[in-house]
C-alpha positions in Angstrom: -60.1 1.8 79.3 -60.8 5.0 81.5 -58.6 6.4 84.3 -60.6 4.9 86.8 -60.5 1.2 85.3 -56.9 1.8 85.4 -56.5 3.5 88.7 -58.7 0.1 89.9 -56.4 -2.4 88.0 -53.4 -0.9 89.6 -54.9 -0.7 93.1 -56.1 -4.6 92.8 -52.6 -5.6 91.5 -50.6 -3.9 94.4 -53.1 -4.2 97.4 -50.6 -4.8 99.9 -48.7 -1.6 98.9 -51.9 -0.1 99.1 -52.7 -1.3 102.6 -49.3 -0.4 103.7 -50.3 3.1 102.5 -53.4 3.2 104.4 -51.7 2.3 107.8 -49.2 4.8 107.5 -51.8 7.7 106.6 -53.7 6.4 109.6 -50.8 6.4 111.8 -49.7 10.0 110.8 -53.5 11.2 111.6 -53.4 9.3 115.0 -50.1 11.2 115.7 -51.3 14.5 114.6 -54.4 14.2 116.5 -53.0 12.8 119.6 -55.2 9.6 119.2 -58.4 11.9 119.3 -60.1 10.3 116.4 -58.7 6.6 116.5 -61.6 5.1 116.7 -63.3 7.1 113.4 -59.5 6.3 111.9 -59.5 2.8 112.6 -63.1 2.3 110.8 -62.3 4.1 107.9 -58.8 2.5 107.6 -61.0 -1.0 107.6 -63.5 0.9 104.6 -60.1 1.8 102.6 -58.4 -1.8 103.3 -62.1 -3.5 102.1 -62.5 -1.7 99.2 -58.9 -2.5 98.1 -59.4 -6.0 98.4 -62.9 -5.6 96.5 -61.0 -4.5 94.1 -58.5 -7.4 93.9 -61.1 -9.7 93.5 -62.8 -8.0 90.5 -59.5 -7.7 89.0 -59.1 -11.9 89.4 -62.4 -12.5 88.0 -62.0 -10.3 85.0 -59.0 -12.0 84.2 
């Protein structure tokens, strides 16, 4: 198994830690930014947060 299988696995198994971790990056580039970019932060956020649950379903299917 690779690093990136791993790295996958790991992110599929803890997705809510994950999205917690995405929300708080997002927060602290809001705050940073004065809200500049919230828009453009809020859509990626949503990318990030899909992807992580992509992952979560692969990871049930492979089981």
């Amino acid at each position: 198994m690779s690093f990136i299988d791993k790295a996958k696995d790991l992110i599929g198994q803890n997705v809510d830690k994950v999205e917690a971790a995405i929300e708080k990056a997002g927060d602290a580039i809001d705050a940073k930014t004065e809200g500049k970019f919230a828009g453009a932060v809020d859509k990626a956020q949503q990318a990030a947060k899909d992807a992580a649950q992509k992952l979560q379903g692969e990871g049930d299917t492979s089981a």
